[in-house]
DSSP file (Angstrom, degrees, kcal/mol; ACC not computed):
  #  RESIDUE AA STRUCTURE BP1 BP2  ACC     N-H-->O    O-->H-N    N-H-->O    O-->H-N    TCO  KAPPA ALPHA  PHI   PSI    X-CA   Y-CA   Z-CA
    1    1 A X              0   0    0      0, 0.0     2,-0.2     0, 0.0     0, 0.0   0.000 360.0 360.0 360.0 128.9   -7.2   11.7  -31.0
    2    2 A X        -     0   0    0      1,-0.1     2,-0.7     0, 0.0     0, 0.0  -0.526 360.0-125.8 -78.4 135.0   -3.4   10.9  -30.1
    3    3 A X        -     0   0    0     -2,-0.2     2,-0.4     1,-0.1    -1,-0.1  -0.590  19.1-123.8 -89.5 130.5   -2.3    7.5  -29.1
    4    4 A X        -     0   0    0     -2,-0.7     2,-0.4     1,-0.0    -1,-0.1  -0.561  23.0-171.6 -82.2 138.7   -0.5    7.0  -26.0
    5    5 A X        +     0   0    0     -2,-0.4     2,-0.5     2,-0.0    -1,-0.0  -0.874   7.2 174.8-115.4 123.7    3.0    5.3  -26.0
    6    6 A X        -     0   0    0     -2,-0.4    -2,-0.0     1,-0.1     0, 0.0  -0.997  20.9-151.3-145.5 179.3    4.8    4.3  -22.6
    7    7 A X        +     0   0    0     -2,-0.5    -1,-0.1     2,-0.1     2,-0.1   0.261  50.5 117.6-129.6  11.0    8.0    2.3  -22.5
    8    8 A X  S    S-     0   0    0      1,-0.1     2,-0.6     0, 0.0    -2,-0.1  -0.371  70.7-103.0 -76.9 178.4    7.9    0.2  -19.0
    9    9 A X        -     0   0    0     -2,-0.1    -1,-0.1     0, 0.0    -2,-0.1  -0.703  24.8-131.8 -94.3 142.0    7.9   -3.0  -19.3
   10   10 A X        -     0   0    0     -2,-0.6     2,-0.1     1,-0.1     3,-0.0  -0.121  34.5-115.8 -68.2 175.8    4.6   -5.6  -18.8
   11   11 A X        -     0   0    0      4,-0.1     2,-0.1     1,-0.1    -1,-0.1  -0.531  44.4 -79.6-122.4-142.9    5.3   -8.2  -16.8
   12   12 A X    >   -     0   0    0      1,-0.2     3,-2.6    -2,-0.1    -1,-0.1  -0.656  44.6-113.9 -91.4 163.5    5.1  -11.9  -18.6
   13   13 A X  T 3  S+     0   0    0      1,-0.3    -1,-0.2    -2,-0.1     3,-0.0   0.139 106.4  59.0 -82.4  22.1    1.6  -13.1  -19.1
   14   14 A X  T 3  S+     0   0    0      2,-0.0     2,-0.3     0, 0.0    -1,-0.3   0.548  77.6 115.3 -90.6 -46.6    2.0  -16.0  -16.8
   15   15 A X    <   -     0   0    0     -3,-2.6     2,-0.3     1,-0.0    -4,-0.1  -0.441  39.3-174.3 -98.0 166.0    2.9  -14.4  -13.8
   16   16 A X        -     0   0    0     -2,-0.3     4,-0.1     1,-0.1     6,-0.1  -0.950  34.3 -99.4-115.0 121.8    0.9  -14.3  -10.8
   17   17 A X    >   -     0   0    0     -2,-0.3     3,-0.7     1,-0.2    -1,-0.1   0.037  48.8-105.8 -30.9 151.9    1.6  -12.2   -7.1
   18   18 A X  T 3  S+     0   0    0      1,-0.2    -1,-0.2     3,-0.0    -2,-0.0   0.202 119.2  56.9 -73.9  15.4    3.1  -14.7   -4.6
   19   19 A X  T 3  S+     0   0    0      2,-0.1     2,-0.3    65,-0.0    -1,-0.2   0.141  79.5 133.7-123.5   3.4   -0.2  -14.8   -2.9
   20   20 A X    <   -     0   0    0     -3,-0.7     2,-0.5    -4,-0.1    -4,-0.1  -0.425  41.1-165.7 -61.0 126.1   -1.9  -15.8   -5.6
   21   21 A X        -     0   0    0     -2,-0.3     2,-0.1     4,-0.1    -2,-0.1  -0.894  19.1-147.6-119.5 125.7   -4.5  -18.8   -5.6
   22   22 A X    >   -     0   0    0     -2,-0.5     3,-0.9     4,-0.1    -6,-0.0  -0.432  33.1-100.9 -84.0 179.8   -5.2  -19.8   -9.3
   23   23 A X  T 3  S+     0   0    0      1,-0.3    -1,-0.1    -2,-0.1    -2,-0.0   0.322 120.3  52.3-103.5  18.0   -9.0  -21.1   -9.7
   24   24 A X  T 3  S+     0   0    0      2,-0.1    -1,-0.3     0, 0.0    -3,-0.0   0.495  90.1  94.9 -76.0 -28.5   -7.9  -24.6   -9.7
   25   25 A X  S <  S-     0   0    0     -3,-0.9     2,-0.4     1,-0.1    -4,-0.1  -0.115  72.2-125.5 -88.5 176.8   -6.0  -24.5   -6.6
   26   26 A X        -     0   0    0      4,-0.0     2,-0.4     2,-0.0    -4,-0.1  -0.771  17.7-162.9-105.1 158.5   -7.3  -25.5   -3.2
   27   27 A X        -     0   0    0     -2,-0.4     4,-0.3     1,-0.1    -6,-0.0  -0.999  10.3-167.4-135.9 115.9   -7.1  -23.0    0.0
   28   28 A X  S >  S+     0   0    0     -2,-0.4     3,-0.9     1,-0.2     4,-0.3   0.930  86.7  53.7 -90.7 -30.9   -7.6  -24.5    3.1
   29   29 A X  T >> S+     0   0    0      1,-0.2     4,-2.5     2,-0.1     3,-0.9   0.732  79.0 113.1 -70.2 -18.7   -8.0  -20.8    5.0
   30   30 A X  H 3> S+     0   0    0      2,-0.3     4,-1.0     1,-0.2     5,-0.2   0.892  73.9  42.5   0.2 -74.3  -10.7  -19.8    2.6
   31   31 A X  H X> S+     0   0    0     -3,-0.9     4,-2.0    -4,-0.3     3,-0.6   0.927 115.0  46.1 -73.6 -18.2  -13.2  -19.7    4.7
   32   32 A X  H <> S+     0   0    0     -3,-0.9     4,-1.1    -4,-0.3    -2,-0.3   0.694 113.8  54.1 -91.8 -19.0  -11.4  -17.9    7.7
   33   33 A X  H 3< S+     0   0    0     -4,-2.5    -1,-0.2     2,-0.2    -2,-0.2   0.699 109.0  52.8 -91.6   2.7  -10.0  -15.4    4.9
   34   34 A X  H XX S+     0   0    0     -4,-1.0     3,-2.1    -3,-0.6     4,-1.8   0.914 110.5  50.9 -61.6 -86.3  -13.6  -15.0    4.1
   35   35 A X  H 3< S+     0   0    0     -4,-2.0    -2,-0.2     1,-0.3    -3,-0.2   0.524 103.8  42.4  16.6 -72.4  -14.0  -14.4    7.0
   36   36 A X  T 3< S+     0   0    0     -4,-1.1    -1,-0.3     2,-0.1    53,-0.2   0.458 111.7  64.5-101.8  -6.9  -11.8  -11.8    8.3
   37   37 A X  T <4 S+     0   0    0     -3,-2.1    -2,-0.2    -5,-0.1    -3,-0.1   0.628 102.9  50.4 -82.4 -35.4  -12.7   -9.8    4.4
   38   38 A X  S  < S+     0   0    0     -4,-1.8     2,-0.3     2,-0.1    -3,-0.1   0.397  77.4 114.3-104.2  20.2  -16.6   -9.5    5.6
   39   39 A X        -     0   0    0      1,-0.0     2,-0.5     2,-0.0    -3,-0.0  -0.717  62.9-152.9 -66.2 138.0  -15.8   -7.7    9.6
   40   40 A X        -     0   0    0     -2,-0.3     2,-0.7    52,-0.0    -2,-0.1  -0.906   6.2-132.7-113.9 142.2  -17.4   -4.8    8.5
   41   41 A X        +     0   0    0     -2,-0.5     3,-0.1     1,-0.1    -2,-0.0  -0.871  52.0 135.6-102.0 115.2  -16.0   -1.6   10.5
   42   42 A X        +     0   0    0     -2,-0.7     2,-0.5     1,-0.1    -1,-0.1   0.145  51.1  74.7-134.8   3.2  -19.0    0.5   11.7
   43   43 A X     >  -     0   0    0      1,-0.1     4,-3.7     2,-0.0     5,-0.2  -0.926  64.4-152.2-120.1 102.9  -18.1    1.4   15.4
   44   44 A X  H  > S+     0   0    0     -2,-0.5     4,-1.0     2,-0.2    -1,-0.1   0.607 102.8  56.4 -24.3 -36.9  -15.3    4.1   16.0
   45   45 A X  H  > S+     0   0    0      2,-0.2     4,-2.6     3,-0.1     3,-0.3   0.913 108.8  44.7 -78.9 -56.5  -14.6    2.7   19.0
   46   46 A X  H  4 S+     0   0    0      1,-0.3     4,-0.4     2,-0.2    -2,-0.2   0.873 112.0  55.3 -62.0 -42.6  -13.9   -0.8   17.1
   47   47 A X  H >X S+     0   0    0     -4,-3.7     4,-1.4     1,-0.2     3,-1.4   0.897  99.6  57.5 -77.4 -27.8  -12.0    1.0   14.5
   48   48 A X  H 3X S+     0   0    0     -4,-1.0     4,-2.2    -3,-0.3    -2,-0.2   0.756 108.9  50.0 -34.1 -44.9   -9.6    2.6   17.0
   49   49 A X  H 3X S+     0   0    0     -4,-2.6     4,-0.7     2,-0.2    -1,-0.3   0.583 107.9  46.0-102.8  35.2   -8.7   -0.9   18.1
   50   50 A X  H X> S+     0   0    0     -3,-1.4     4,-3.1    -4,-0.4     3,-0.9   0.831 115.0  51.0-105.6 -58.9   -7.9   -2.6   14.8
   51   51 A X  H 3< S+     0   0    0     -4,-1.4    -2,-0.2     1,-0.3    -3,-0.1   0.808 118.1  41.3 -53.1 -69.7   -6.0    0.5   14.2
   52   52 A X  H 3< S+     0   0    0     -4,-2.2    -1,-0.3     1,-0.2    -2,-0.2   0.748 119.9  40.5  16.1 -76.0   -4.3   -0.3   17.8
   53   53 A X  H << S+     0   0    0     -3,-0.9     2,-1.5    -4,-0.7    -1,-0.2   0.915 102.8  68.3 -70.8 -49.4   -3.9   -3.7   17.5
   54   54 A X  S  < S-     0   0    0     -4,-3.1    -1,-0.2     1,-0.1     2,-0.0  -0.728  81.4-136.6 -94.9  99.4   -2.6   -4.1   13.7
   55   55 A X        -     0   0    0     -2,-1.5    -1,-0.1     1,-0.1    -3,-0.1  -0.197   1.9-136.7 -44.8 132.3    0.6   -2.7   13.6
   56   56 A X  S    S+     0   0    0     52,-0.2     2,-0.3    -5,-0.1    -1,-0.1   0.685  91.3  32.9 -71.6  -7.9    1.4   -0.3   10.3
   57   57 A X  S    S-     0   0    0      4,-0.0     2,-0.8    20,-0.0     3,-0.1  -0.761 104.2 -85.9-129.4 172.2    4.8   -2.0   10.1
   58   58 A X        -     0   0    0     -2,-0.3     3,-0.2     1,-0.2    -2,-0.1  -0.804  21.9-151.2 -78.5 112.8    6.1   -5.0   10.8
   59   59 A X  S    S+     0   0    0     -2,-0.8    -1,-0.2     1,-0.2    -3,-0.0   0.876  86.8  65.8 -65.2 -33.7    7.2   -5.5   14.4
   60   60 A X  S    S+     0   0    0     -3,-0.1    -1,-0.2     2,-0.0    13,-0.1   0.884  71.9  87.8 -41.8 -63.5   10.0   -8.1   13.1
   61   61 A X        +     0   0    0     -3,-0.2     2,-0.3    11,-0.1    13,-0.1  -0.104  56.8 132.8 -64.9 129.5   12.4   -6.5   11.2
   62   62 A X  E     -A   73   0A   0     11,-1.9    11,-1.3     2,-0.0     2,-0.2  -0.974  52.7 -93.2-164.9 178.2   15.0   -5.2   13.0
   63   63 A X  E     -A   72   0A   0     -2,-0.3     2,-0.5     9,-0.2     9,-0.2  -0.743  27.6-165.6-111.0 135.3   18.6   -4.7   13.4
   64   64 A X  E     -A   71   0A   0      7,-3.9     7,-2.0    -2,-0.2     2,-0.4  -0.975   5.1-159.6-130.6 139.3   20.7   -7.0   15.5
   65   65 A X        +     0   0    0     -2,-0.5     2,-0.3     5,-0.3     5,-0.1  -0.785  23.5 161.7 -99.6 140.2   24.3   -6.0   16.6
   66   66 A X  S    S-     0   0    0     -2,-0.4    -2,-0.1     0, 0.0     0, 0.0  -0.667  72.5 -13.4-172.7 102.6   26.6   -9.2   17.7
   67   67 A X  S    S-     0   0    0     -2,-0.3     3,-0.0     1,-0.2    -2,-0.0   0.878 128.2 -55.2  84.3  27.8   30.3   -9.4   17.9
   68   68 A X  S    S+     0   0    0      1,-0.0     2,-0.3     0, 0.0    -1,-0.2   0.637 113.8  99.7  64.1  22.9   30.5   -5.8   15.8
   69   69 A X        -     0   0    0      2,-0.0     2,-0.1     0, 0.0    -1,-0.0  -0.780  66.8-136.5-162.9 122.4   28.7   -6.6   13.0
   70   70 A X        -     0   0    0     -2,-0.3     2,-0.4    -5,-0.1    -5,-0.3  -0.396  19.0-175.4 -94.5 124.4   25.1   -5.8   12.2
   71   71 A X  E     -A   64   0A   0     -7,-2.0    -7,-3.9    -2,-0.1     2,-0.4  -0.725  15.8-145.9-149.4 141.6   22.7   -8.5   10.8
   72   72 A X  E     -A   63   0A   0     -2,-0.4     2,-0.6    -9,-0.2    -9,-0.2  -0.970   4.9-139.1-147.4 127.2   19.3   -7.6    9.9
   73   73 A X  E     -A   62   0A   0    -11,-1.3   -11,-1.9    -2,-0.4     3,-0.1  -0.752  18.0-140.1 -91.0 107.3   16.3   -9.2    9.9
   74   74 A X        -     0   0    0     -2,-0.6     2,-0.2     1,-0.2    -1,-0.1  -0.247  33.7 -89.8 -75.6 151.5   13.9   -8.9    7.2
   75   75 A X    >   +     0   0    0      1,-0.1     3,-0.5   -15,-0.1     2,-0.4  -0.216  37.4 176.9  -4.3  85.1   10.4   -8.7    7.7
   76   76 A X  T 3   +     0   0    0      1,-0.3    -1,-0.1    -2,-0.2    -2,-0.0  -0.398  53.4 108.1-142.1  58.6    8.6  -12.0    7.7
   77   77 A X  T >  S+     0   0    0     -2,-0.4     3,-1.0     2,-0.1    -1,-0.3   0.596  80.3  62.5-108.5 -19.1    5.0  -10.5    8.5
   78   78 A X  T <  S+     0   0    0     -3,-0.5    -2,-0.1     1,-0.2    -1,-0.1   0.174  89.4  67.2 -55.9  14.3    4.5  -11.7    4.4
   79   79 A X  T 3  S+     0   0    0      3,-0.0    -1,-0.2     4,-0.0     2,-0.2   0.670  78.5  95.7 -99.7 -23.0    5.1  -14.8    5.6
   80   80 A X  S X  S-     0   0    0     -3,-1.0     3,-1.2     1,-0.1     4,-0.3  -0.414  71.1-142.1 -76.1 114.7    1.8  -14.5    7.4
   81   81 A X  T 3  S+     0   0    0      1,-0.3     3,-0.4    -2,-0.2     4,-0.2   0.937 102.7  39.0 -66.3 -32.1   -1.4  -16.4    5.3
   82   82 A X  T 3> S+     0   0    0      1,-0.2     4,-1.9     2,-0.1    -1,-0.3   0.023  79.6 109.6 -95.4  27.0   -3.6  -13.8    6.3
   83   83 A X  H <> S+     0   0    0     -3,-1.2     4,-2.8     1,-0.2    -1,-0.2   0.950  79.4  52.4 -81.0 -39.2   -1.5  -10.8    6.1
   84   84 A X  H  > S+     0   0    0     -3,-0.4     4,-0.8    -4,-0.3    -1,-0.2   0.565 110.0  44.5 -48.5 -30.2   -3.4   -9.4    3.0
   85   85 A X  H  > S+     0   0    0     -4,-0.2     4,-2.3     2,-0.1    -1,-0.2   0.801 116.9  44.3-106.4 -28.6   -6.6   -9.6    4.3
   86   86 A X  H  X S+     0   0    0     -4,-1.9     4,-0.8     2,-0.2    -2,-0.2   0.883 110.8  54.7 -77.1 -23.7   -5.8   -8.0    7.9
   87   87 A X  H  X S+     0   0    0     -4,-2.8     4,-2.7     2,-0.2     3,-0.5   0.946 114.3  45.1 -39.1 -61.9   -3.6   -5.3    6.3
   88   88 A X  H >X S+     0   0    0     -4,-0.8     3,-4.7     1,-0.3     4,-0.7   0.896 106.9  57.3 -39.7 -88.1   -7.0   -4.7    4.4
   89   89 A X  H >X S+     0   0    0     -4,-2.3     4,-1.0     1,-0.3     3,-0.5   0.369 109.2  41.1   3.5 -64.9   -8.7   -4.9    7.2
   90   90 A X  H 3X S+     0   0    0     -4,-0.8     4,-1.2    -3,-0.5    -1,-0.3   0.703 109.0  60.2 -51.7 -37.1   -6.7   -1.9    9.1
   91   91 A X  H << S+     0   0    0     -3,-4.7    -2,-0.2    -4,-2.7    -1,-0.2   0.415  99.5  53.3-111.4   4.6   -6.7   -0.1    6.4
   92   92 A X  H <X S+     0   0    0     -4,-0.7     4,-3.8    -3,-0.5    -2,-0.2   0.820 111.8  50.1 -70.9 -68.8  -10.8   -0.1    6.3
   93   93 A X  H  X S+     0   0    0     -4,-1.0     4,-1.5     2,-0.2    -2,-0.2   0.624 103.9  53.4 -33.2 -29.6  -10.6    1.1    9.7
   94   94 A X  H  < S+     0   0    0     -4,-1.2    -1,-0.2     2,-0.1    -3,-0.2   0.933 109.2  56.5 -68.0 -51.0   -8.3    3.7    8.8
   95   95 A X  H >> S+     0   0    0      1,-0.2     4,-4.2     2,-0.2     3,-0.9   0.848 111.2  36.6 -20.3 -68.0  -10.9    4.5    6.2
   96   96 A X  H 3<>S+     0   0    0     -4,-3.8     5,-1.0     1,-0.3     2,-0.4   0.998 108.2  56.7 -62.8 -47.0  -13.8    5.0    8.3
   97   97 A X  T 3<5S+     0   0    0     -4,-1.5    -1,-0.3     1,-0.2     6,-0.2   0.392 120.1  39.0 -73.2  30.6  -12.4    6.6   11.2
   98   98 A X  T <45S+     0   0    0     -3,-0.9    -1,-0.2    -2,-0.4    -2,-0.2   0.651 125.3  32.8-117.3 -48.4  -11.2    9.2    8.4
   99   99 A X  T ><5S+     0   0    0     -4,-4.2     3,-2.2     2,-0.1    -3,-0.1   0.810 131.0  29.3 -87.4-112.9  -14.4    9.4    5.9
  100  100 A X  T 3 5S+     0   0    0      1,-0.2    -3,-0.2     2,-0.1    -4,-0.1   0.489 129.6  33.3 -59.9 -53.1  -17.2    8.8    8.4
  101  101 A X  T 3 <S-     0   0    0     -5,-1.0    -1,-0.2     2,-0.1    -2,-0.1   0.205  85.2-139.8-106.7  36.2  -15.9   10.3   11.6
  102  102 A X    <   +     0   0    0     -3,-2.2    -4,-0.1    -6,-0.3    -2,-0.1   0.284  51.6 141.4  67.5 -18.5  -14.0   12.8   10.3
  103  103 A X        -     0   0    0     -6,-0.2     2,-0.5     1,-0.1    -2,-0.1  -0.165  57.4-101.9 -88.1 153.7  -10.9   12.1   13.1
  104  104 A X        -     0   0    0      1,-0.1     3,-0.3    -2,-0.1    -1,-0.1  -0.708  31.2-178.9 -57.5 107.4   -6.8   12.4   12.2
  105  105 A X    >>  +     0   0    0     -2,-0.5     3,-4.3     1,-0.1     4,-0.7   0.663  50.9 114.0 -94.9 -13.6   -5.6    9.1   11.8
  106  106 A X  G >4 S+     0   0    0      1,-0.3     3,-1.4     2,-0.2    -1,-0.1   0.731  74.8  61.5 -14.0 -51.4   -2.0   10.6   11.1
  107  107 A X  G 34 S+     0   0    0     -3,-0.3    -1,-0.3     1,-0.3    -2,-0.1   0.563  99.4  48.1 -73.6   2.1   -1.1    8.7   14.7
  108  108 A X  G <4 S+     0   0    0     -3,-4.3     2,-0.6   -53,-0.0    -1,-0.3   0.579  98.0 103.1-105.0  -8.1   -1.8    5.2   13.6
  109  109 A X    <<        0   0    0     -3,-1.4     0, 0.0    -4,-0.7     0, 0.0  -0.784 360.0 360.0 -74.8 104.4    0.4    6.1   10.4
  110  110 A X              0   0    0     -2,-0.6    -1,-0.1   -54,-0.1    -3,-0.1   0.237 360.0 360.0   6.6 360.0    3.8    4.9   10.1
């Protein structure tokens, strides 16, 4: 059997995502990110409006012209504590209404 080789690099054994909670630290949204992790999507109708509701992009970022010279405004829906679990969220909904009811979600798609 041949060993596999790859050449990127790891990253260092310390770090942690910037949303990361080590299993000392305290979280005061815990339970409301509990929370918003168990809606279970089981209604078509309900998944239509998370799909709806929870924009696939960030509505912020955008480009602002002033005085001839274009400034742009990044994104700052990762700024958002709960963006991770309502992203999930949508993207459960996307799920069903693809795997269970069969439907094109292509129009809720970015």
């Amino acid at each position: 059997m041949a060993s596999i080789t790859h050449n990127h690099p790891h990253p260092h054994p310390n770090y942690h995502p910037p949303n990361y909670k080590g299993s000392g630290s305290f979280d005061i949204l815990k339970p409301l990110r509990r929370l918003v992790d168990g809606i279970k999507v089981k209604n078509a109708n309900f998944a239509h409006l998370i799909c709806r509701v929870i924009p696939c992009c960030c509505p912020f970022e955008r480009d602002i012209n002033l005085f001839g010279h274009t400034y742009h405004i990044p994104a700052l829906c990762k700024f958002n504590p709960l963006y991770d679990e309502v992203i999930s969220l949508r993207l459960r909904a996307l799920s069903f209404l693809s795997d269970e009811c069969g439907e094109d979600v292509t129009q809720y798609i970015c």
